[in-house]
C-alpha positions in Angstrom: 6.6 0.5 -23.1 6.9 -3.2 -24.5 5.0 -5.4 -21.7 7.5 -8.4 -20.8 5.5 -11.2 -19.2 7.3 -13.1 -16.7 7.5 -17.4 -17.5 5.1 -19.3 -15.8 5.2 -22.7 -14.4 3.7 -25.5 -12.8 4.1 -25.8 -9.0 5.7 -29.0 -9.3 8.8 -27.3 -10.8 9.0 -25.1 -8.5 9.2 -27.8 -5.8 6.0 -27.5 -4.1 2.7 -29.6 -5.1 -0.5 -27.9 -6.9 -2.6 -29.1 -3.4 -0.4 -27.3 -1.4 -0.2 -24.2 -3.4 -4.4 -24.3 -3.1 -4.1 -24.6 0.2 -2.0 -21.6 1.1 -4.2 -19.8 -0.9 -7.6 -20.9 1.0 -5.3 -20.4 4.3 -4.5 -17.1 3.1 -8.4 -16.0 3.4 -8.2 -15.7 7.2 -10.5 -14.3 9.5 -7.9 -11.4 10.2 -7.4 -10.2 6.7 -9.4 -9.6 3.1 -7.3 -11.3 0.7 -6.7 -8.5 -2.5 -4.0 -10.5 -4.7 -0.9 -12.8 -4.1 1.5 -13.8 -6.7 4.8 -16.4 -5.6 7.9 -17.1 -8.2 10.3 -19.2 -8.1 14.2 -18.9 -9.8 12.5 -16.2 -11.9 9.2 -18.4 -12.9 5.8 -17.5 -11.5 4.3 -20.5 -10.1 1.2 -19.1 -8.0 -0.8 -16.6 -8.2 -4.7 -15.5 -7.6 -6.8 -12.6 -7.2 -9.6 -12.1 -5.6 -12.5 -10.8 -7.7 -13.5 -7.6 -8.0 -9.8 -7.0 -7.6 -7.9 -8.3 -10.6 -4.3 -8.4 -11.7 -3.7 -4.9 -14.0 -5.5 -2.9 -10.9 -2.6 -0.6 -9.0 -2.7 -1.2 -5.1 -1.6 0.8 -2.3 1.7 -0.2 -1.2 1.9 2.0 1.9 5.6 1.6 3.6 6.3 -1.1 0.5 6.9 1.8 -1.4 10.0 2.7 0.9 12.0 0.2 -1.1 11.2 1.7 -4.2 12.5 5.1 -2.6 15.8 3.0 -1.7 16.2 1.7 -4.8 16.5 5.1 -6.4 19.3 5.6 -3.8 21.0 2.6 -4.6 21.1 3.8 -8.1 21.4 7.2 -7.5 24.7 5.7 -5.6 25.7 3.8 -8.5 25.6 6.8 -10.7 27.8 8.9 -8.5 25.0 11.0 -7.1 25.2 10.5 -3.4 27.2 8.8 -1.1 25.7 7.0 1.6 28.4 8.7 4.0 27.2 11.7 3.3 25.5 13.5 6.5 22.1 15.1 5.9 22.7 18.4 7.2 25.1 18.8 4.3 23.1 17.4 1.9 20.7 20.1 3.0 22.5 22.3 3.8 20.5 25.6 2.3 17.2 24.5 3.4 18.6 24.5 7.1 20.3 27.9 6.4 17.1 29.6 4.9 15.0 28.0 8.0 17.5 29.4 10.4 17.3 26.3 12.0 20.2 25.5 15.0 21.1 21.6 15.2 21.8 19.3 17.7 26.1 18.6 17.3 24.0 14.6 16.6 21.8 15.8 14.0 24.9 16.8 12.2 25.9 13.6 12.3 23.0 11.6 10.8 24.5 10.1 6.7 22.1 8.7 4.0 23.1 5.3 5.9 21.8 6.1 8.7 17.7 7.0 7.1 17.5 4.3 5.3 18.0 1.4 8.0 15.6 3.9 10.3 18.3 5.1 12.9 18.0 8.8 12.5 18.5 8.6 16.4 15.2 11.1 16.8 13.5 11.1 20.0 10.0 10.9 18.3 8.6 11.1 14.7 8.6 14.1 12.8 5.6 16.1 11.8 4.9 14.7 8.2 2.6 17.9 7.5 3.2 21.0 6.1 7.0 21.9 6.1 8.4 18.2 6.1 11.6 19.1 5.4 11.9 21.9 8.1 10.1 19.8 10.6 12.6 16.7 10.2 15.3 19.0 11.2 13.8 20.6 14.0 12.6 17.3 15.8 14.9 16.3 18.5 17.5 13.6 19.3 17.8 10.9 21.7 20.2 8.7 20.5 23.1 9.3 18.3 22.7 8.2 14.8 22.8 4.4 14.1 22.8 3.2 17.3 19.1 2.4 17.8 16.2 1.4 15.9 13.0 4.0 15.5 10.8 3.8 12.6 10.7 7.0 10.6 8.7 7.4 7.4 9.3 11.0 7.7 13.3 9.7 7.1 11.8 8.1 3.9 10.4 11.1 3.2 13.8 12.4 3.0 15.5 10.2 1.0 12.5 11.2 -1.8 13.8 14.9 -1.4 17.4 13.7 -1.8 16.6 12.1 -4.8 15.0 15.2 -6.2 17.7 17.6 -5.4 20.5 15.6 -6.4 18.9 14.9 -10.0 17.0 17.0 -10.9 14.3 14.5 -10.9 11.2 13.0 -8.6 11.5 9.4 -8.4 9.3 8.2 -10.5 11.1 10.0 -13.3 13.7 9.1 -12.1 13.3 5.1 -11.8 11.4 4.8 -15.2 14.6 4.7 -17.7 16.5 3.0 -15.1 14.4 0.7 -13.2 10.8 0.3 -14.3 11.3 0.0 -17.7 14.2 -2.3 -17.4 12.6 -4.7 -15.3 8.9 -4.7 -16.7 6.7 -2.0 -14.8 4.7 -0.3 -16.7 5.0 3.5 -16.0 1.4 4.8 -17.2 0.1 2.5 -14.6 2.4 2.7 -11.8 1.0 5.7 -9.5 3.3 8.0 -6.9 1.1 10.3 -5.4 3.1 14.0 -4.9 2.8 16.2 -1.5 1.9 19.6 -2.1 5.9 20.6 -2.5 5.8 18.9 -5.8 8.2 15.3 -4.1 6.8 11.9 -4.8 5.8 11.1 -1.2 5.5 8.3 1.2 3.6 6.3 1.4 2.3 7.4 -2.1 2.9 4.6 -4.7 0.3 2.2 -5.7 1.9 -0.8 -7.9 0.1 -4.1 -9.6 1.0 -7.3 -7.5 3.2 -8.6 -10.5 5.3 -4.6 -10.2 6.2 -5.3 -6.6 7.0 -8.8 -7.6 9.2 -8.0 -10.3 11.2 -5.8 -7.7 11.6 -8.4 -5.2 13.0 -10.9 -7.8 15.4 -7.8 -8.6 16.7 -7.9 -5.2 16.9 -11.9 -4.9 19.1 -11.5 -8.1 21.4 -9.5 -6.6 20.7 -6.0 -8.2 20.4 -7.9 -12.0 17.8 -8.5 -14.4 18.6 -10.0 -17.9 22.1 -10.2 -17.2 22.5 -6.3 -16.2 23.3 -5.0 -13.1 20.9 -2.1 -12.1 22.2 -2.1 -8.0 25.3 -2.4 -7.0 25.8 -6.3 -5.6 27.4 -4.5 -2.3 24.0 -2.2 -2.3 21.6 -5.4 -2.1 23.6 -7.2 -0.3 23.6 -4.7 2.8 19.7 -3.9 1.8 19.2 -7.7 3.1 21.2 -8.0 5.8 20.4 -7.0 9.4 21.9 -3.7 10.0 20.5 -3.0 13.2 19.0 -5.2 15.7 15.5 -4.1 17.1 14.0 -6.9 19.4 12.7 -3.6 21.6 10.4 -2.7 18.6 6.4 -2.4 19.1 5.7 -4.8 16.0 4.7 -8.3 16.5 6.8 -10.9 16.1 8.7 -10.7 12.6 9.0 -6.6 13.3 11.2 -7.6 15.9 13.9 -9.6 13.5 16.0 -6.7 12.5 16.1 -4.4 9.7 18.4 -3.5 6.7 17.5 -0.9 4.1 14.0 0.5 3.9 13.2 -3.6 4.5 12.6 -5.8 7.6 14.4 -8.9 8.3 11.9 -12.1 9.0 11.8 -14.6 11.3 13.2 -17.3 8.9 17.0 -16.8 8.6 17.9 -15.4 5.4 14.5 -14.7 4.4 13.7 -10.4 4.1 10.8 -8.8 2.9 9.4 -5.5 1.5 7.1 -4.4 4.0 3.6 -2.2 3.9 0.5 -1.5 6.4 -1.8 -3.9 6.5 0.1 -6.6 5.1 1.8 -5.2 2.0 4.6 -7.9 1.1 6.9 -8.8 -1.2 9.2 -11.9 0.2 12.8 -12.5 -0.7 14.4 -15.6 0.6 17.9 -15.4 -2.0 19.1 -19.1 -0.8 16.1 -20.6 -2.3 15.6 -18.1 -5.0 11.9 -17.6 -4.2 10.2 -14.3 -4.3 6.3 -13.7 -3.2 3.9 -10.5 -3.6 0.7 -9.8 -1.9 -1.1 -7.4 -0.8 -4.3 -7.6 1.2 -6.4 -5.4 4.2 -4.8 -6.9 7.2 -6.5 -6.4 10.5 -3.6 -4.7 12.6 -1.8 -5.7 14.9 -2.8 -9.4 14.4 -3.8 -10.0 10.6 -0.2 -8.5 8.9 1.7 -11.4 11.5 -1.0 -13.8 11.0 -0.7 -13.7 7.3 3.5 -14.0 7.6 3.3 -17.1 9.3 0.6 -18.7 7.3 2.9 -18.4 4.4 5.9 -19.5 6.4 3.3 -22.5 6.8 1.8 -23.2 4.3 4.7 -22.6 1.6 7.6 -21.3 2.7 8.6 -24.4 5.2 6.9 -26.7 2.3 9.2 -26.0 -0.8 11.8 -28.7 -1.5 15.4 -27.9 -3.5 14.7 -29.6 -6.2 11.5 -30.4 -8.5 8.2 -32.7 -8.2 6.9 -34.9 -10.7 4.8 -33.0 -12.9 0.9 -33.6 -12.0 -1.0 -32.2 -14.4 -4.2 -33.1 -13.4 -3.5 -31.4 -10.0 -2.3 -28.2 -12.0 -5.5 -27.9 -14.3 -7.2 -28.5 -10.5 -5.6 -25.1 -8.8 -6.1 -22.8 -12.4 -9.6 -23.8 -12.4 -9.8 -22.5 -8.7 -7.8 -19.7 -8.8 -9.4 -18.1 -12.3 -13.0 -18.7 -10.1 -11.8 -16.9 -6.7 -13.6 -13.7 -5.3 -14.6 -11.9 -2.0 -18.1 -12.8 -0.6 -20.8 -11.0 -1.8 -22.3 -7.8 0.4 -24.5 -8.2 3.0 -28.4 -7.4 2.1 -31.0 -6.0 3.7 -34.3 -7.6 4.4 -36.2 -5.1 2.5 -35.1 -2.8 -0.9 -35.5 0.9 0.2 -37.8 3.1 -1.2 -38.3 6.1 -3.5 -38.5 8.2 -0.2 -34.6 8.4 -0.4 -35.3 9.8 -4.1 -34.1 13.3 -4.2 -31.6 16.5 -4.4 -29.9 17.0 -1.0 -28.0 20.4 -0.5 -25.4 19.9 2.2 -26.5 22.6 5.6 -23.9 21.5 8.4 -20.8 19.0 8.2 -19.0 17.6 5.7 -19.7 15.0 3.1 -16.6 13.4 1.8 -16.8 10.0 0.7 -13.2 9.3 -1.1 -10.6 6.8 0.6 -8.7 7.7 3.7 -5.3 6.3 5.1 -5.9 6.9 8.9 -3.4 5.6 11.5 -5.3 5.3 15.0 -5.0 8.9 16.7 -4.7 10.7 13.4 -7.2 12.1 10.2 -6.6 11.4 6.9 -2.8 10.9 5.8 -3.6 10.5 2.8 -5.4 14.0 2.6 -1.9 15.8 1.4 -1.6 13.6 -1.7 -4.9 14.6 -3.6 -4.6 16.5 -6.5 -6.7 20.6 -6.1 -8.1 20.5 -9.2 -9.9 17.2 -8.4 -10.5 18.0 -4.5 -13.6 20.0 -5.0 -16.1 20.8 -1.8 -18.9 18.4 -2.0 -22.2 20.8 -1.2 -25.1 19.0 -3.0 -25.7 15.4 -4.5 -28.6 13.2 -5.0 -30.0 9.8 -4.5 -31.7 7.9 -6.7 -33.3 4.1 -6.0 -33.8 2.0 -9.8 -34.2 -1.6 -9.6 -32.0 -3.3 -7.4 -29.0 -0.6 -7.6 -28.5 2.4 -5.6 -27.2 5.7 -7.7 -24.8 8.6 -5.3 -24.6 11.7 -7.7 -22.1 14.3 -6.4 -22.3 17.9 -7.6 -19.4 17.6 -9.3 -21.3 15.4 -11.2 -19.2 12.1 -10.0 -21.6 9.2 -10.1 -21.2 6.2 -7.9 -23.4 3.6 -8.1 -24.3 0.4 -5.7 -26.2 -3.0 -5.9 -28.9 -3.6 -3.7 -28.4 -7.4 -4.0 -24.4 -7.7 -2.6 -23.0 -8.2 -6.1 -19.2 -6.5 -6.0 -19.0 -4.8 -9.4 -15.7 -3.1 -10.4 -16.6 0.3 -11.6 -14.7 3.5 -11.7 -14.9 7.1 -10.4 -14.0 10.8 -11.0 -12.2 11.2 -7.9 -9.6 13.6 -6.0 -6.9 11.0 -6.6 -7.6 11.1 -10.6 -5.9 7.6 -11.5 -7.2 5.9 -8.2 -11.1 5.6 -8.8 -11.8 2.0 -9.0 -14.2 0.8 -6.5 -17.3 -1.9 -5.9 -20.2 -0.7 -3.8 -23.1 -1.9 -2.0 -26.4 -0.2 -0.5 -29.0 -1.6 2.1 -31.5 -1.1 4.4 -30.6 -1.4 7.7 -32.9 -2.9 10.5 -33.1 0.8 12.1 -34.2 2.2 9.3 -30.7 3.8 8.0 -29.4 3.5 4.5 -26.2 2.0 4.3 -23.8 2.8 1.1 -20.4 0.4 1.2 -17.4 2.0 -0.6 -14.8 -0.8 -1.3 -11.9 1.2 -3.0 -10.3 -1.7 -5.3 -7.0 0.5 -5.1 -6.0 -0.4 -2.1 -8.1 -2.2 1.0 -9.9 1.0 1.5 -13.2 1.0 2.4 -16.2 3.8 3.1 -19.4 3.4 5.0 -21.9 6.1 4.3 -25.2 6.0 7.0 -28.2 8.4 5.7 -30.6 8.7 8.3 -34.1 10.5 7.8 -34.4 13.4 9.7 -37.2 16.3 9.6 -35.5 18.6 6.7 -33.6 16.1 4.6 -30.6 13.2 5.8 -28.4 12.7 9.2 -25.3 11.6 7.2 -22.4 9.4 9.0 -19.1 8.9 7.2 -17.1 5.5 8.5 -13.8 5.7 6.9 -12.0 2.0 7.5 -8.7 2.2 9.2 -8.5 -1.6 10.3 -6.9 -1.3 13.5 -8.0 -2.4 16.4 -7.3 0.3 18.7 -9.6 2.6 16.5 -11.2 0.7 13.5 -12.8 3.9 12.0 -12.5 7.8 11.2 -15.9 9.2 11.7 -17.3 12.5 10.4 -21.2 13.8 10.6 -23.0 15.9 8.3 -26.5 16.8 7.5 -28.6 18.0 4.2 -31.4 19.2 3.5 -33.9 18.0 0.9 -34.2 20.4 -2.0 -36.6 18.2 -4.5 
């Protein structure tokens, strides 16, 4: 597709200063969050943005729940085309899957409409099973409320709205929204990912976007369904997305998950201002009376980083912006490029001393498993993300090796998958045969640790992923320890043991 770059200006036209823009963006780096990219536009021109190096601005990131309002934007225009009808109930839509489940409903499961999903008042008395037989298992879950009358967040309901879009065209989403979406507003559709569950339906939460993509769609939305003078969504369709169609101060969020919620988006706690919303602090900010749009997306610390990270743009840039524009500065300009183009994570932490050839060898894996690709793992649960990998990639790990050269560390998987990691903390970008085949991007780093354990740091660049391998000596070969990151305080990691034997 022709690429459409989006006009860039100064700050100062915007109607906020360079200095302040700089210091949002060293306020940003907080001590509840690892900054991954942030972009901010305003009346269609980009006036901010910065990555944080090794992650860089053409690198697709998780979007996790984000990518519920590109699933409601395919209903919006699914709507538009005469597809659906938002009145429609559910059980009609699906009617023959019901039928061939032999399923018996609840008389106020019958009376859940598109509506109803996608501003998360299904009425359900818990969330439905996500695995195997989605479909079935959203119709089978019980009721407590009847439908619209009370908030409960479903991504299972999400899920749905995915299958609706399927059945009705003929088409997953992705398909779908390229011709009519993505390629009308500037997302390129080679890059854009959505992962597929085993039934063949692009899932949820299974998109991974650049920064600018999910910027592009929230200036969509705070144009009122238009770009370039067409109208992709209806005006009524946006304007219900951002209003609050049900009220849910009774919600476990913090505080701006408490502010109400339209479709597939949650209302914040500046009036008029809505936002896109994914784990760990995906965002993309819509605030229509100023015409100011923001994406970012970062590794949040939950429950406090994604809140913490809300009200330090509210802060720092939000509150700040003035109607009409600064004097141009210039000088102050050239000042936040310079520091933006130069920004990047801290380097990794290194050990006192290099480790040694003793590590050197061919390991055959005896008890365990050895798995060292990204996970999405709420608290509670494993691996979410474990439906979404593609068969032919997903292959058993049984042997690999380990090889110390100079100040880098070299992981060789049977499969022949290399991954390599510097001894001395620098965070290179490299990339990965993997079981999600587009999604192999990482930076690693190896050291010794003071007990004696070799520690391999997996930072997956799509997405805030992160996996800590532990190789212990034992008497046949390696102790192994797999950390997978799912930064939450209530359980920070999903931990898995495995041992090997030395073969050479």
């Amino acid at each position: 597709m022709k690429h459409m770059d989006l006009p860039r200006c100064a700050p100062e036209e915007a109607g906020i200063s360079s200095e302040q823009v700089m210091r949002c963006i060293q306020a940003l780096s907080h001590d509840f969050t690892t900054m991954n990219g942030f972009m901010a536009a305003r009346r269609g021109k980009v006036f901010a943005e910065c990555w944080w190096a090794p992650y860089r601005a053409d690198l697709v990131h998780s979007n996790h729940s984000f990518g519920k309002s590109y699933t409601a934007t395919a209903i919006g225009i699914a709507q538009k085309e005469g597809f659906l009808s938002l009145e429609e109930r559910m059980a009609d839509v699906f009617a023959e899957e019901i039928a061939n489940r032999s399923l018996s409903l609840d008389e106020r499961m019958r009376r859940i409409t598109i509506r109803h999903v996608l501003t998360m008042t299904n009425g359900m008395a818990h969330h439905p099973d996500m695995t195997g037989d989605w479909i079935g298992n959203y119709f089978a879950t019980p009721m407590a409320y009847e439908p619209g009358t009370r908030f409960a967040y479903n991504s299972a309901g999400s899920c749905m709205l995915g299958a609706i879009i399927k059945k009705r065209t003929g088409q997953n989403m992705k398909d779908y929204l390229t011709p009519r979406l993505f390629e009308k507003i500037g997302i390129d559709t080679e890059r854009f990912v959505w992962l597929k569950f085993p039934n063949g339906i692009d899932g949820e939460p299974g998109t991974f976007a650049t920064t600018e993509d999910n910027l592009r769609l929230a200036q969509l939305y705070c144009n009122g369904g238009s770009w370039n003078g067409e109208q992709i969504l209806d005006c009524g369709f946006v304007q219900d997305a951002l209003s609050v169609q049900i009220e849910n101060p009774y919600a476990p969020e913090e505080k701006d998950g408490r502010c109400g919620y339209g479709y597939q988006l949650w209302a914040c706690s500046i009036p008029g201002v809505f936002r896109f919303d994914g784990g760990q602090g995906q965002y993309g900010i819509i605030w229509p009376e100023k015409e100011l749009v923001i994406s970012l997306h970062e590794g949040a610390f939950a429950p406090l980083g994604p809140q913490k990270t809300l009200d330090t743009l509210y802060a720092h840039l939000l509150h700040r912006m003035q109607d009409d524009p600064l004097p141009p500065a210039s000088e102050a300009h050239c000042a936040l490029l310079t520091f933006t183009k130069n920004f990047s994570l801290p380097l990794g932490e290194v050990g006192k001393t290099l480790p040694d050839e003793r590590w050197n060898g061919s390991y055959a894996l005896r008890a365990g498993s050895f798995d060292p690709w990204f996970a999405v793992a709420p608290p509670g649960v494993g691996d979410l993300f474990a439906a979404f990998r593609d068969p032919a990639h997903d292959l058993p790990i049984r042997s690999f090796s380990l090889k110390i050269s100079g100040k880098q560390l070299s992981l060789r998987l049977g499969s022949g998958a290399e991954i390599l990691a510097s001894l001395d903390g620098t965070l290179q970008a490299r990339a990965v045969a993997s079981p999600f085949p587009a999604l192999g991007c990482y930076a690693a780093t190896a050291r010794l640790l003071e007990d004696g354990a070799l520690e391999l740091r997996i930072r997956w660049l799509n997405g805030w992923f992160e996996t800590i391998l532990l190789f212990s000596h034992a008497a046949d070969g390696l102790s192994i320890t797999t950390k997978k990151l799912r930064l939450n305080a209530a359980d920070n990691y999903l931990v898995s043991q495995a041992r090997a034997i030395k073969q050479s």
